[in-house]
VMD Tcl script that builds the backbone (N, CA, C; Angstrom):
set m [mol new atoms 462]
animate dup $m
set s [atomselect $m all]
$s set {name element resname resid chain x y z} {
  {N N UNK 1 A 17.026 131.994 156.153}
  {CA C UNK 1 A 18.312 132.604 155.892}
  {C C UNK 1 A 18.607 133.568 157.040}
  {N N UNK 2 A 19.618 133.767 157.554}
  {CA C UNK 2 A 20.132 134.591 158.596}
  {C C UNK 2 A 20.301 136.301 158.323}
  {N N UNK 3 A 20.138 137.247 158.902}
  {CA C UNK 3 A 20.199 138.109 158.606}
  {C C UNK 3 A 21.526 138.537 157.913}
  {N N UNK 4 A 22.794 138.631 158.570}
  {CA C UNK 4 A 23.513 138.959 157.823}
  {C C UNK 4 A 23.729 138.466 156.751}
  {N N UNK 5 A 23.456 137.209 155.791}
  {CA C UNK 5 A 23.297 135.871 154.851}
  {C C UNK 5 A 22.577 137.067 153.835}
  {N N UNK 6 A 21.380 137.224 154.392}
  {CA C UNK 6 A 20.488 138.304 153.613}
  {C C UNK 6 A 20.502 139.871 153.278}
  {N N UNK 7 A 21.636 140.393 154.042}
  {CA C UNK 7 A 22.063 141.884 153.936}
  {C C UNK 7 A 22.957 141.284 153.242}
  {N N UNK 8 A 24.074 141.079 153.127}
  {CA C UNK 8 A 24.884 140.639 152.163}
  {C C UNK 8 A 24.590 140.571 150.601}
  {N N UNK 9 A 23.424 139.542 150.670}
  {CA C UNK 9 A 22.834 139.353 149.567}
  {C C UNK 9 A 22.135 139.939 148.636}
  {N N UNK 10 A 21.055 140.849 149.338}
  {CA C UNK 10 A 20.403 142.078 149.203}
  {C C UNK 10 A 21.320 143.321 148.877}
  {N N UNK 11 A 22.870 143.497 150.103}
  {CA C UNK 11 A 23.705 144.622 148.975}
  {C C UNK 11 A 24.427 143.813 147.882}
  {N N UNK 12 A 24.880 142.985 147.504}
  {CA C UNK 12 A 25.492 142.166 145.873}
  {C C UNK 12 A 24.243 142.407 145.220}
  {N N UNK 13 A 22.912 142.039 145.384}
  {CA C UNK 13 A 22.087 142.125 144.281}
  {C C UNK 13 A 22.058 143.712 143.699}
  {N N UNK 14 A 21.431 144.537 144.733}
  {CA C UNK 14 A 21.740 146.221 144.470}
  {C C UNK 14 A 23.048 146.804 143.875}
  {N N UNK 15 A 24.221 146.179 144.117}
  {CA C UNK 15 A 25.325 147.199 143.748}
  {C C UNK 15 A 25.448 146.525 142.112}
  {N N UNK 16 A 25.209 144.971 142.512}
  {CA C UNK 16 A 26.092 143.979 140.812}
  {C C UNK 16 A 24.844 143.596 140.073}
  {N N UNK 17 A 23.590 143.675 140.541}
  {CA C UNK 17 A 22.650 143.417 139.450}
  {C C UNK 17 A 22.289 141.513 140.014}
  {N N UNK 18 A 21.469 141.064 139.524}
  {CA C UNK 18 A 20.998 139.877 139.538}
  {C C UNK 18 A 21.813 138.629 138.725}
  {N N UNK 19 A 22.005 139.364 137.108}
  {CA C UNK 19 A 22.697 138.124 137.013}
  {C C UNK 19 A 24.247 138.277 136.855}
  {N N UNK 20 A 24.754 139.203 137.573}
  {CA C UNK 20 A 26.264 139.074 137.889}
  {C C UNK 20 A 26.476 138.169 139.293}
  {N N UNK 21 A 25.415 138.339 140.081}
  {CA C UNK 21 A 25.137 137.713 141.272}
  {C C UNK 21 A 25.066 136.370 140.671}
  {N N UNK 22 A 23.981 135.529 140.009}
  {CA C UNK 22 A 23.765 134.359 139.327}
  {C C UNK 22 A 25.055 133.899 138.702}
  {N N UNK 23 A 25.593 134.846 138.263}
  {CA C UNK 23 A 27.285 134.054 137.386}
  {C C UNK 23 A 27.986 133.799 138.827}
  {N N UNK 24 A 28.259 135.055 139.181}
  {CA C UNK 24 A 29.121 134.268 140.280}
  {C C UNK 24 A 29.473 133.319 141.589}
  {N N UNK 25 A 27.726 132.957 141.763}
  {CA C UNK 25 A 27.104 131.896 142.378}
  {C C UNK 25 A 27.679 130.878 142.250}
  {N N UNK 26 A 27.079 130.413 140.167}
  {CA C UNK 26 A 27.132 129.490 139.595}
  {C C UNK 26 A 28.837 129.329 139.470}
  {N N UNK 27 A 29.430 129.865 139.136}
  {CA C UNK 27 A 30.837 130.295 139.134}
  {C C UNK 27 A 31.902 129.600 140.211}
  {N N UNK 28 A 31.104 130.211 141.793}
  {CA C UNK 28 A 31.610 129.579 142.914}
  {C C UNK 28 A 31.294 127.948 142.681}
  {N N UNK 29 A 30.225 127.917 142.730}
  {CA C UNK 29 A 29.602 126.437 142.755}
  {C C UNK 29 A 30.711 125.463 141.783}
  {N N UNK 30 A 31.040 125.798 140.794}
  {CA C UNK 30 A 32.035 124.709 140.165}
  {C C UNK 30 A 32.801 124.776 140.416}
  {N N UNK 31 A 33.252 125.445 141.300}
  {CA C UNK 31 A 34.744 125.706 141.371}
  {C C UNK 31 A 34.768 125.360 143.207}
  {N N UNK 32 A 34.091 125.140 143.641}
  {CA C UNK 32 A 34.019 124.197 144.509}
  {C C UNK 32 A 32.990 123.396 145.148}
  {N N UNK 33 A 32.473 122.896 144.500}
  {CA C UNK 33 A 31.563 121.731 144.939}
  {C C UNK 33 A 32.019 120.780 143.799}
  {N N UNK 34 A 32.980 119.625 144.169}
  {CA C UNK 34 A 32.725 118.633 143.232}
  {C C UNK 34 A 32.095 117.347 142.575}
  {N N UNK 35 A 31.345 117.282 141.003}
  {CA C UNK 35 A 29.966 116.038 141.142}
  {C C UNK 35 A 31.110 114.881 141.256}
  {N N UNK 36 A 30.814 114.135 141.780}
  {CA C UNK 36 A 31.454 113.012 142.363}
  {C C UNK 36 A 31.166 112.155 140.625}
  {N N UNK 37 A 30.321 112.259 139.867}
  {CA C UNK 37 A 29.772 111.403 139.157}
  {C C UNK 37 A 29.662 112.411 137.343}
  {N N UNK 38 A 30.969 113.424 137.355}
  {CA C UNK 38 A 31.441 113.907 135.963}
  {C C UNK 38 A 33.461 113.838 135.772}
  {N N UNK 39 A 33.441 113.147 135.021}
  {CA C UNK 39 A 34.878 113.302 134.955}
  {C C UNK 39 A 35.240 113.654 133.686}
  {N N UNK 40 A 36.553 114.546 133.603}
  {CA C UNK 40 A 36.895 115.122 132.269}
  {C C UNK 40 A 38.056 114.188 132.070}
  {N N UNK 41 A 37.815 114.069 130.732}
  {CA C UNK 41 A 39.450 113.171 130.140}
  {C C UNK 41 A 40.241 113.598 129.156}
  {N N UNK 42 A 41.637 114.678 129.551}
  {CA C UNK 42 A 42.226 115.152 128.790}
  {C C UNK 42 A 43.463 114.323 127.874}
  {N N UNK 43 A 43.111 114.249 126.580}
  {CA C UNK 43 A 43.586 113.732 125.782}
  {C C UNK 43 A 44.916 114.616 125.608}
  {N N UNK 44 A 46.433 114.021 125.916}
  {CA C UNK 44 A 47.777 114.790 125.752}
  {C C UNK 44 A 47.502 115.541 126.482}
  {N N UNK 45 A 47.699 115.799 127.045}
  {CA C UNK 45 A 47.619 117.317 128.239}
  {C C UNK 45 A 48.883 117.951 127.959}
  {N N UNK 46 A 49.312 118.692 127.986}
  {CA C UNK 46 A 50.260 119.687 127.907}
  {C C UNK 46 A 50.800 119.950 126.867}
  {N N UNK 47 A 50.106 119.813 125.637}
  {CA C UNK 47 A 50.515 119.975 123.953}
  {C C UNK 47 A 49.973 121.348 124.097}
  {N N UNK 48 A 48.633 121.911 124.693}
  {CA C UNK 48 A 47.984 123.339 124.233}
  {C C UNK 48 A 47.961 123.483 125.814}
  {N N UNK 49 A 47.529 125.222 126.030}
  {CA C UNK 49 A 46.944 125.496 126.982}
  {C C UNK 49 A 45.601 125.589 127.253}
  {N N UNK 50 A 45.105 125.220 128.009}
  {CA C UNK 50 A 43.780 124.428 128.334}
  {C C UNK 50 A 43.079 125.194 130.018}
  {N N UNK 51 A 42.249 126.384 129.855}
  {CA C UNK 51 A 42.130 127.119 130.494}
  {C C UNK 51 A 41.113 126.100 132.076}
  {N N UNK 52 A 41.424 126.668 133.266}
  {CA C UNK 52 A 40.689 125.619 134.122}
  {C C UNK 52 A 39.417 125.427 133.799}
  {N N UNK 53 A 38.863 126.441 133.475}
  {CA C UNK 53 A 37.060 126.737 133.524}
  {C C UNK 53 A 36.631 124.679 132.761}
  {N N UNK 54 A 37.856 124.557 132.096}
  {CA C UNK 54 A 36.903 123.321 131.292}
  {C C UNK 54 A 37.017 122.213 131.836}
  {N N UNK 55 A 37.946 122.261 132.979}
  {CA C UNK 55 A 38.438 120.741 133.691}
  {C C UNK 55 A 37.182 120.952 134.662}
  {N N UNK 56 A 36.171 120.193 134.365}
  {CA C UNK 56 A 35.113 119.843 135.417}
  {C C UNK 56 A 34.922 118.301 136.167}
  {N N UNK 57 A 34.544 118.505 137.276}
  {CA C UNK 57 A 34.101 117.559 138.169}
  {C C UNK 57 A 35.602 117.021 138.158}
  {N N UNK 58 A 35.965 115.170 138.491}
  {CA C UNK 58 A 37.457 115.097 138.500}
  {C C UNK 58 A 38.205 115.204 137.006}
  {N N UNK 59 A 39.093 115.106 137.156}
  {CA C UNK 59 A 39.959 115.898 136.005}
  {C C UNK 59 A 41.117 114.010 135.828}
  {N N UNK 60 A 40.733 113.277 134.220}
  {CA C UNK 60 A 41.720 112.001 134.681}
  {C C UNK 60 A 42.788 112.547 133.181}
  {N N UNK 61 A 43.935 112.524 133.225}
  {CA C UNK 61 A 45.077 112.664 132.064}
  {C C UNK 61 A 45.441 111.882 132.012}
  {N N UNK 62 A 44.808 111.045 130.454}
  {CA C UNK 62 A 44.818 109.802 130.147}
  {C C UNK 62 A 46.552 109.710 129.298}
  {N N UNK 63 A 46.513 110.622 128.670}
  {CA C UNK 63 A 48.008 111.117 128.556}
  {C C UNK 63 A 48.472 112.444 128.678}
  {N N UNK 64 A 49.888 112.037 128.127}
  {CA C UNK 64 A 50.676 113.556 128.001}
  {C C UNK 64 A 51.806 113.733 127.753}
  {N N UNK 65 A 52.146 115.044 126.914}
  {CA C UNK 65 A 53.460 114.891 126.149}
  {C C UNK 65 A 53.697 114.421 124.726}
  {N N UNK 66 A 54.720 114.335 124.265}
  {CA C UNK 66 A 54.829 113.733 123.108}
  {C C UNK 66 A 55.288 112.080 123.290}
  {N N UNK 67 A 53.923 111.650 122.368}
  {CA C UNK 67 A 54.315 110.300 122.361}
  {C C UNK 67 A 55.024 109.633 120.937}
  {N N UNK 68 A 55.613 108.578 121.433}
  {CA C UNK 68 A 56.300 108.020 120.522}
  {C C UNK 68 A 55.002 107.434 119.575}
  {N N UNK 69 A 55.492 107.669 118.393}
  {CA C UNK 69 A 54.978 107.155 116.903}
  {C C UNK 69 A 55.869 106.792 116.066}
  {N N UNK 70 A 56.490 106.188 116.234}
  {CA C UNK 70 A 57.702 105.933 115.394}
  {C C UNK 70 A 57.900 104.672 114.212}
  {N N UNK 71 A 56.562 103.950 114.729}
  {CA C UNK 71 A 56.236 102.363 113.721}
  {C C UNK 71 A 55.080 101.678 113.885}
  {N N UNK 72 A 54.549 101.615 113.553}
  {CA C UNK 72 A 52.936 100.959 113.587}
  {C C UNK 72 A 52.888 100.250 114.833}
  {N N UNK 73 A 53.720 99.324 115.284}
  {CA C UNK 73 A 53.585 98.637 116.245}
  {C C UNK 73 A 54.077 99.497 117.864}
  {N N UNK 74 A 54.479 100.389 117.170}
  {CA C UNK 74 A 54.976 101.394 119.003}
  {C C UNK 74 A 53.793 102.198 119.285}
  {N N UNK 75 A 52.865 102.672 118.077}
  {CA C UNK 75 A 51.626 102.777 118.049}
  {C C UNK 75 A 50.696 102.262 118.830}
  {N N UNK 76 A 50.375 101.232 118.145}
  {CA C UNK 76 A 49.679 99.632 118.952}
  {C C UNK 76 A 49.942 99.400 120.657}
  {N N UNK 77 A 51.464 99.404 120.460}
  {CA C UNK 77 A 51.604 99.160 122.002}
  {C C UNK 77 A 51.202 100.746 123.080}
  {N N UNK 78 A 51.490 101.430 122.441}
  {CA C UNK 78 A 51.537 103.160 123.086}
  {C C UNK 78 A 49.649 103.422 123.528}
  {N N UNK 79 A 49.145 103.185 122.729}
  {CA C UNK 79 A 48.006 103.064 122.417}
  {C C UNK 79 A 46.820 102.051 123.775}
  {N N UNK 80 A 47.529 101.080 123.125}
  {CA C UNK 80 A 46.972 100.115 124.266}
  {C C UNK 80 A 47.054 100.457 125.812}
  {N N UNK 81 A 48.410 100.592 126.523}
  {CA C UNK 81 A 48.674 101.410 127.733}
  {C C UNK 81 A 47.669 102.352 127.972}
  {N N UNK 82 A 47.742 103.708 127.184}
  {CA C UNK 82 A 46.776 104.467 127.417}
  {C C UNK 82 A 45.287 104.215 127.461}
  {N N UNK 83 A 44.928 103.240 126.324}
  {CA C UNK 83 A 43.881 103.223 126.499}
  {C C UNK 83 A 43.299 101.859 127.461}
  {N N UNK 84 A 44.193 101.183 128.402}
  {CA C UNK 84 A 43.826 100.199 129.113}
  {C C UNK 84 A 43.625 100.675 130.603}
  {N N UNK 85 A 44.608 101.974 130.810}
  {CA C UNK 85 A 44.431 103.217 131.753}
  {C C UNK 85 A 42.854 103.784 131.708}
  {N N UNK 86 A 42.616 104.184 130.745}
  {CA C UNK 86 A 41.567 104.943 130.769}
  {C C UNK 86 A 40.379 104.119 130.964}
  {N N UNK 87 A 40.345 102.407 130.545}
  {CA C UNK 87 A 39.634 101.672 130.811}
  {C C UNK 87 A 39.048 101.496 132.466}
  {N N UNK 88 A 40.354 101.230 133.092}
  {CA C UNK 88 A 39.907 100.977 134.217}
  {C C UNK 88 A 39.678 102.493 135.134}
  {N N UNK 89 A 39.818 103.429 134.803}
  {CA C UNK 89 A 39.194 104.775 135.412}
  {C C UNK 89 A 37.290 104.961 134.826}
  {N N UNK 90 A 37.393 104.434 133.597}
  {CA C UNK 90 A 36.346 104.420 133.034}
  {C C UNK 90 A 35.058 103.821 134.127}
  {N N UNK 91 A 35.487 102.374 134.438}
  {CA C UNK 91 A 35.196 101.990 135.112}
  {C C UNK 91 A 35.080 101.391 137.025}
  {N N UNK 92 A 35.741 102.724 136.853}
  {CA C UNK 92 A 35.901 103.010 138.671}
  {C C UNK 92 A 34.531 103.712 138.851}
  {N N UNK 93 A 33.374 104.180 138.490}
  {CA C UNK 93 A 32.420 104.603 139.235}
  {C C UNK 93 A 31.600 104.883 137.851}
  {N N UNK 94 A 29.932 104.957 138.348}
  {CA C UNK 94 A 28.895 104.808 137.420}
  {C C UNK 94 A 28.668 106.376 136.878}
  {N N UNK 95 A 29.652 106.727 135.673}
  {CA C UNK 95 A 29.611 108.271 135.569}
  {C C UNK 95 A 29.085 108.192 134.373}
  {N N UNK 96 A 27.816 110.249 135.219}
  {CA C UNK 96 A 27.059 110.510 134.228}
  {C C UNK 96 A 27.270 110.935 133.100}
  {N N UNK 97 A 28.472 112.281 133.346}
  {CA C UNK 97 A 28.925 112.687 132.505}
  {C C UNK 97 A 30.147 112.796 132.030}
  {N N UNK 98 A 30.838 112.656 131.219}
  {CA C UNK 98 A 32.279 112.503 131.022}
  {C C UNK 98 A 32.715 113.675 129.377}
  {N N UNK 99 A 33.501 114.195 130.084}
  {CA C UNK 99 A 33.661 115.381 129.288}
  {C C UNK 99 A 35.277 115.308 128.128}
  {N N UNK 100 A 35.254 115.225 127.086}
  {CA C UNK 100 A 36.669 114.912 126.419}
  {C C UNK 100 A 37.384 116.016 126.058}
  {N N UNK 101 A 38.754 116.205 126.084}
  {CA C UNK 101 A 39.386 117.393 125.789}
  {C C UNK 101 A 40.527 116.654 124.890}
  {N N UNK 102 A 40.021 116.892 123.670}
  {CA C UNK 102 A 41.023 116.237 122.398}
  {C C UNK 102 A 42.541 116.953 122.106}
  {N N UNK 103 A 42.925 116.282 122.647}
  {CA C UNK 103 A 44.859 117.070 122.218}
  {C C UNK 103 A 45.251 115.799 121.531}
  {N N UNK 104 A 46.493 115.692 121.023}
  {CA C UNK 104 A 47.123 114.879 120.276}
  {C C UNK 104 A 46.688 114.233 119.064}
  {N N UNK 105 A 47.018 112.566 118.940}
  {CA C UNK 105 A 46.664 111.914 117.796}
  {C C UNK 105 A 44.774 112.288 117.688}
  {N N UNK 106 A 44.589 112.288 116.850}
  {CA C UNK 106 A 43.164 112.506 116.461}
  {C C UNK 106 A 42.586 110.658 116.871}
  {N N UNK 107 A 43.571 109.708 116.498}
  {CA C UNK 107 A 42.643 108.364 116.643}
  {C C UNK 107 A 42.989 108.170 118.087}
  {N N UNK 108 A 43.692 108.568 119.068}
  {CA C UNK 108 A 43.386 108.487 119.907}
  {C C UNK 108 A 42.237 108.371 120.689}
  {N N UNK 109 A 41.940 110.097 120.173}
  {CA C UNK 109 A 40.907 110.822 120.415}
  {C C UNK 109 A 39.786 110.255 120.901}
  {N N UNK 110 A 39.675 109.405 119.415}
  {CA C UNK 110 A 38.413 108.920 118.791}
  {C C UNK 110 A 38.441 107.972 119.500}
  {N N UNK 111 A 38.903 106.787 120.054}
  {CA C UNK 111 A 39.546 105.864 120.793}
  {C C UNK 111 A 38.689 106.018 122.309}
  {N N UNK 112 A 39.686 106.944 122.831}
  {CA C UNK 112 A 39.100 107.491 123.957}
  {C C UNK 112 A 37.168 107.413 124.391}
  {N N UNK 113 A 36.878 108.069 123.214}
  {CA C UNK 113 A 35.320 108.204 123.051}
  {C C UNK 113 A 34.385 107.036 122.996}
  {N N UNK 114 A 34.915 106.412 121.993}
  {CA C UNK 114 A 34.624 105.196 121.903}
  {C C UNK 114 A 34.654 104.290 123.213}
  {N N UNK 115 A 35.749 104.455 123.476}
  {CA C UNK 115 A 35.780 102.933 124.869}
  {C C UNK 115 A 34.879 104.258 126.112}
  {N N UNK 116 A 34.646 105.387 126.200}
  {CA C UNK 116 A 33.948 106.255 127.163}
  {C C UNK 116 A 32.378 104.977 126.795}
  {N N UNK 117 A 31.836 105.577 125.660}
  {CA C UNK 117 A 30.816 104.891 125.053}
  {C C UNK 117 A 30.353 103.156 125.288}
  {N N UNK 118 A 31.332 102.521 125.023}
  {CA C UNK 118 A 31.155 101.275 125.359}
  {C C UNK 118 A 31.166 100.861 126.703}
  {N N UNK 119 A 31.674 101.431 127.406}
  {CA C UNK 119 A 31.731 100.911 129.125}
  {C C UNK 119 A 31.156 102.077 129.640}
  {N N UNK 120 A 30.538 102.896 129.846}
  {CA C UNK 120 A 29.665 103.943 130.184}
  {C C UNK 120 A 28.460 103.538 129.655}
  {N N UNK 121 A 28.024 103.635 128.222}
  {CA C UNK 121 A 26.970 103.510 127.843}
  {C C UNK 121 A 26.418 104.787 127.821}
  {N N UNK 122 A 27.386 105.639 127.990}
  {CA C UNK 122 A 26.518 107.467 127.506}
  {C C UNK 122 A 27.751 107.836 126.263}
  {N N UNK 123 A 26.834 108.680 125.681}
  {CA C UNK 123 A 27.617 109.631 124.638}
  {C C UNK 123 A 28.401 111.143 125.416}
  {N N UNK 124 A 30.168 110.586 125.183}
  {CA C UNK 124 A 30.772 111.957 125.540}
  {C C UNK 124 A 30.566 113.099 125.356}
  {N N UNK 125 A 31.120 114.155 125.596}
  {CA C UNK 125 A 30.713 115.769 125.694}
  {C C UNK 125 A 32.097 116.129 125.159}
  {N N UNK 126 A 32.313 116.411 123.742}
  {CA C UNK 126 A 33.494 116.832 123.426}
  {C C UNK 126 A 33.873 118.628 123.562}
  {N N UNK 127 A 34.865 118.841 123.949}
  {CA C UNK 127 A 35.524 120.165 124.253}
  {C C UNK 127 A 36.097 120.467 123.379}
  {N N UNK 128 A 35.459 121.373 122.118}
  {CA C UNK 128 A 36.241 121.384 120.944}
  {C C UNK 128 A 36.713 123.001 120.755}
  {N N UNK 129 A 37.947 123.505 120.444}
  {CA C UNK 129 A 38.442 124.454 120.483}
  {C C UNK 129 A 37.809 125.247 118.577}
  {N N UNK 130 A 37.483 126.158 118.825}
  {CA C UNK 130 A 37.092 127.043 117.658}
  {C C UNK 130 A 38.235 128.120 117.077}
  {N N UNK 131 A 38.487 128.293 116.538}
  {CA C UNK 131 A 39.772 129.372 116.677}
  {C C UNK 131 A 38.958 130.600 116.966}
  {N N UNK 132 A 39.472 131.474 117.646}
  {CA C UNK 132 A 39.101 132.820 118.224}
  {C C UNK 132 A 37.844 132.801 118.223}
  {N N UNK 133 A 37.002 131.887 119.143}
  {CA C UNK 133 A 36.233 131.819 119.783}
  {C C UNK 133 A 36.403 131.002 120.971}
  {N N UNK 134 A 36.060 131.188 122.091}
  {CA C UNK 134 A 35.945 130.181 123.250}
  {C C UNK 134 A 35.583 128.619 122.926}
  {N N UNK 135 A 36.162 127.901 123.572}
  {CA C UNK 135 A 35.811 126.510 123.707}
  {C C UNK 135 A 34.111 126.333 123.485}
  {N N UNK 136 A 33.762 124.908 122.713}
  {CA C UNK 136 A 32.517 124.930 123.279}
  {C C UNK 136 A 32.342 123.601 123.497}
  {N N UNK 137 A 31.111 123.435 123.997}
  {CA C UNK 137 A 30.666 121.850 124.481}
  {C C UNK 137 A 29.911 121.455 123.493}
  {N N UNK 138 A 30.565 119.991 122.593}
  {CA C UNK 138 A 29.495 119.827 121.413}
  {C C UNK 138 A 29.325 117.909 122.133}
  {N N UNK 139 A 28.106 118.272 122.341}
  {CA C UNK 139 A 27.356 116.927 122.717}
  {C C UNK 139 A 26.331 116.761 121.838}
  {N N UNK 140 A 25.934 115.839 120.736}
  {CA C UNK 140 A 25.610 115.252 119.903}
  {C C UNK 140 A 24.566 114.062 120.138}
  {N N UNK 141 A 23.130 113.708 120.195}
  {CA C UNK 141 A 22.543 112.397 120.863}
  {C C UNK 141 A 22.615 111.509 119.750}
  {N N UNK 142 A 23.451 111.153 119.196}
  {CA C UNK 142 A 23.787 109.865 118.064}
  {C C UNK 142 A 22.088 109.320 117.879}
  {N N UNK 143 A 21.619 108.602 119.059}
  {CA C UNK 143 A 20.307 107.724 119.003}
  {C C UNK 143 A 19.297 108.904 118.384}
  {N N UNK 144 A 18.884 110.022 118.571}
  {CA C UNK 144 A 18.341 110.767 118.377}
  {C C UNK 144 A 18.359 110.872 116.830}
  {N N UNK 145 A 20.171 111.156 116.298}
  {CA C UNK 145 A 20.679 111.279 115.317}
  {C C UNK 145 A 20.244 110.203 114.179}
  {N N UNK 146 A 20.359 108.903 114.748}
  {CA C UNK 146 A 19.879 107.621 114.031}
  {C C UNK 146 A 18.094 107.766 113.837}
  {N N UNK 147 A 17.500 107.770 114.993}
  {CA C UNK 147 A 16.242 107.550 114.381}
  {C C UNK 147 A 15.697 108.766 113.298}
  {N N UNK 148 A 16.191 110.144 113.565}
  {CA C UNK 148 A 16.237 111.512 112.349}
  {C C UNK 148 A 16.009 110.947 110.714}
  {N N UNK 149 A 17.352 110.002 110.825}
  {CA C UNK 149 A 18.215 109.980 109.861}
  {C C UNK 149 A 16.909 109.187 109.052}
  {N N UNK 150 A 16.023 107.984 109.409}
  {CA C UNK 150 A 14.900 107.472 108.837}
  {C C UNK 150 A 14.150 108.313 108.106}
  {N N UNK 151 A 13.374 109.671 108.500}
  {CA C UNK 151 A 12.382 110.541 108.075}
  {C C UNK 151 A 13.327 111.343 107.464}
  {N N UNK 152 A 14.826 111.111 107.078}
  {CA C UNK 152 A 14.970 112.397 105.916}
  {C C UNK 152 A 14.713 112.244 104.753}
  {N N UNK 153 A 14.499 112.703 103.836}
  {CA C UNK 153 A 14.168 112.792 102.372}
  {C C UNK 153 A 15.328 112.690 101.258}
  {N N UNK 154 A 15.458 112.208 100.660}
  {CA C UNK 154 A 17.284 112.188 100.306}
  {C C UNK 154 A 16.706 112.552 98.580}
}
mol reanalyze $m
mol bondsrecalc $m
mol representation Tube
mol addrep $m
């Protein structure tokens, strides 16, 4: 490390402490280095406000706005679009992680996850809003979940 690299470093650790230094490292680091191989998929985008911190790695808006629901079949077709979009982003590159941010129809949602699941072959990372609490990341290992489910006692 270069000297000034290390005076620098040495006064942030002394004045801000170690792990204010560590947050804002980690902090910088997402906010610019991007994993080529996490993409977030915001479901409706612009129904809520949706703070940056959660749009990680690339950011794909599978929709947005208010969509028409007006008859089962505008559904079907509305539906399909979006989710034939998200198909082929799905499958533009071998991604590890894929992060969901649920706005709108709930079966969308679910939709979304699902086809993440089937053409990925990993379980999404849902971004679920708490009321007056911060967002959190609820990732769930289903397989984990399944073999559990054998040794419970009912």
């Amino acid at each position: 490390m270069d000297k000034e690299l290390e005076a620098a470093l040495t006064e942030a650790l002394h004045t801000l402490g170690r792990a204010k230094v560590l947050d804002d490292l980690r902090q910088f680091k997402r906010k610019n280095f991007k994993d080529d191989l996490t993409l977030t998929v915001v479901v409706n985008s612009g129904i809520h406000y949706l703070p940056p911190e959660y749009l990680r790695g690339e950011v794909f808006i599978v929709s947005e706005g208010t969509l028409d629901l007006s008859s089962q079949e505008i559904i079907h077709e509305v539906f399909r679009k979006i989710l034939m979009r998200a198909a082929k982003k799905l499958k533009s590159r071998p991604w590890r992680r894929v992060y969901v941010i649920p706005f709108g129809p709930t079966p969308l949602s679910m939709q979304v996850k699902l086809l993440i699941y089937r053409i990925c072959g990993i379980e999404s990372v849902d971004v679920m809003n708490v009321p007056g609490q911060p967002r959190i990341d609820l990732c769930l290992d289903l397989r984990q979940l399944i073999v559990d489910s054998d040794y419970m006692k009912e």
